[in-house]
Structures are given as structure tokens and as C-alpha cells.
C-alpha positions as CSV (number, residue, x, y, z in Angstrom):
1,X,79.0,186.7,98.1
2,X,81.7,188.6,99.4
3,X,84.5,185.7,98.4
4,X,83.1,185.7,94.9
5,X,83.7,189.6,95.3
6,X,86.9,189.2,96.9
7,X,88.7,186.4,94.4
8,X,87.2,188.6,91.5
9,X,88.9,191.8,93.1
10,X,92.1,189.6,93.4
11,X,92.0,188.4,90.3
12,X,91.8,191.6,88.7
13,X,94.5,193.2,90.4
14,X,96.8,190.2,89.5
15,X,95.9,190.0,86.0
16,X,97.1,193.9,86.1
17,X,100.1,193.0,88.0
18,X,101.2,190.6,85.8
19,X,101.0,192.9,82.9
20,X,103.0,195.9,84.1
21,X,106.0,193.3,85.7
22,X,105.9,190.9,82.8
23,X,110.0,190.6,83.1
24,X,109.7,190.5,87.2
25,X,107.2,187.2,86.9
26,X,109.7,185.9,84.5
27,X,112.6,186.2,86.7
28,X,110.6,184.7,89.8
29,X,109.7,182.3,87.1
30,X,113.1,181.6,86.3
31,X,114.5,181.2,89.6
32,X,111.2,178.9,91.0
33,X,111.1,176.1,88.1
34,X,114.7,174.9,89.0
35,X,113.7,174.8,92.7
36,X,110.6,173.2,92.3
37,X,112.3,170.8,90.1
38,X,114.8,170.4,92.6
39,X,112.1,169.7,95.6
40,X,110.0,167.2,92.9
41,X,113.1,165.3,92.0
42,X,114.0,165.1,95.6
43,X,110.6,163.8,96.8
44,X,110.5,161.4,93.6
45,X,113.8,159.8,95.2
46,X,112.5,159.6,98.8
47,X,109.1,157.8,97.4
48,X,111.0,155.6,94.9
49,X,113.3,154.6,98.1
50,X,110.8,153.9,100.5
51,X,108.9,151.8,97.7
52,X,112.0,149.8,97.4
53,X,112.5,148.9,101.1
54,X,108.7,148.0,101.1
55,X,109.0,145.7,98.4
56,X,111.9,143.7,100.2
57,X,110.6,143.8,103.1
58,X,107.2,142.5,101.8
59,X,109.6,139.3,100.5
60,X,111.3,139.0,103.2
61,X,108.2,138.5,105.0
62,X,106.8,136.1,102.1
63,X,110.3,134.6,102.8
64,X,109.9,134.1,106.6
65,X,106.4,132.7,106.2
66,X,107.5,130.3,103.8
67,X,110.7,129.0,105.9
68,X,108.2,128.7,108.7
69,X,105.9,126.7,106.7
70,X,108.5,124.7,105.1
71,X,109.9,124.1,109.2
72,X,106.2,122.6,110.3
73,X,106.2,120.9,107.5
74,X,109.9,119.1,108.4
75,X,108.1,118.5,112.0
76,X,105.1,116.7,110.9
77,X,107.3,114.6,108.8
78,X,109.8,113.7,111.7
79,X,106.9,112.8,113.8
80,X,105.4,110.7,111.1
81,X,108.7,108.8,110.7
82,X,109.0,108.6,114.2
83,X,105.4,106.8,114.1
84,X,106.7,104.7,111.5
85,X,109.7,103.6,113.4
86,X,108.1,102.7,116.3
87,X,105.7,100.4,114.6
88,X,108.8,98.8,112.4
89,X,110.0,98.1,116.1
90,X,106.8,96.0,117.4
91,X,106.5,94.4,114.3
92,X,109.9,93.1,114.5
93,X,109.2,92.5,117.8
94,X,106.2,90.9,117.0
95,X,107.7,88.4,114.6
96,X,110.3,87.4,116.9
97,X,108.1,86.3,119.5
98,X,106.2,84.5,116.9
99,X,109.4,82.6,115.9
């Protein structure tokens, strides 16, 4: 009960306030919309940045995983060919005894 007293109190006194020093609120006013402009714009540029550098590191990453896809892939085909090699060998092998 006492805070709905208390913001009603406040409320009344700044209402009254901001009647008799219209022209001081307006210079405050004045002077606080380019700052906070200034801080918003700032903060904008900081968010925007660090969005940036999370969407390239996000593809490197993608980037990464994909080379080291690609680099497993390059070793199951050298060991298939290896395979493969090895079993041209016996054949020929095979066929020369058979001669």
C-alpha cells in the first residue's frame, strides 16, 4: 500500500515539476536525445560487429568440418585403391604361375 502511495506521491510531484520547468525538461531533453543516440548507434555497431565475426566464424567451422570430411574421405579411397592394387598384384601373379 505504501508503494502505490509512494509512486502516486511521486507522480504527482513530477507531473508539477514538469509544468513549472517546461523549458528546463526541454533543454535536458535537448542535450539527452543526441547522447542517447550517440550510446544506441554505438551499441548498434558493437552488436552488428560481433554478429559479423560470428557468422564467419560459424563458416569457417562449416569450412573446417567439411575439409575434414572431404580428408577421410581421400583416406578411405587410398586404402580402397591400395586394396585394389594388391589384388591386381596376386592376380597377375596368379596368371603367371598358371602360364
Amino acid at each position: 500500500m505504501t508503494l502505490i502511495i509512494g509512486g502516486a506521491v511521486a507522480t504527482v510531484i513530477g507531473l508539477v515539476g514538469l509544468v513549472l520547468w517546461h523549458a528546463d525538461f526541454l533543454v535536458i531533453l535537448k542535450g539527452g536525445i543526441p547522447v542517447g543516440l550517440l550510446l544506441t548507434g554505438i551499441l548498434a555497431m558493437y552488436v552488428g560487429f560481433d554478429e559479423i565475426q560470428e557468422k564467419f566464424s560459424d563458416e569457417r567451422r562449416k569450412q573446417d568440418e567439411k575439409l575434414e570430411k572431404a580428408q577421410e574421405e581421400i583416406e578411405i579411397v587410398k586404402a580402397k585403391a591400395e586394396q585394389y592394387r594388391e589384388e591386381i598384384d596376386r592376380l597377375k601373379k596368379e596368371v603367371g604361375k598358371a602360364d
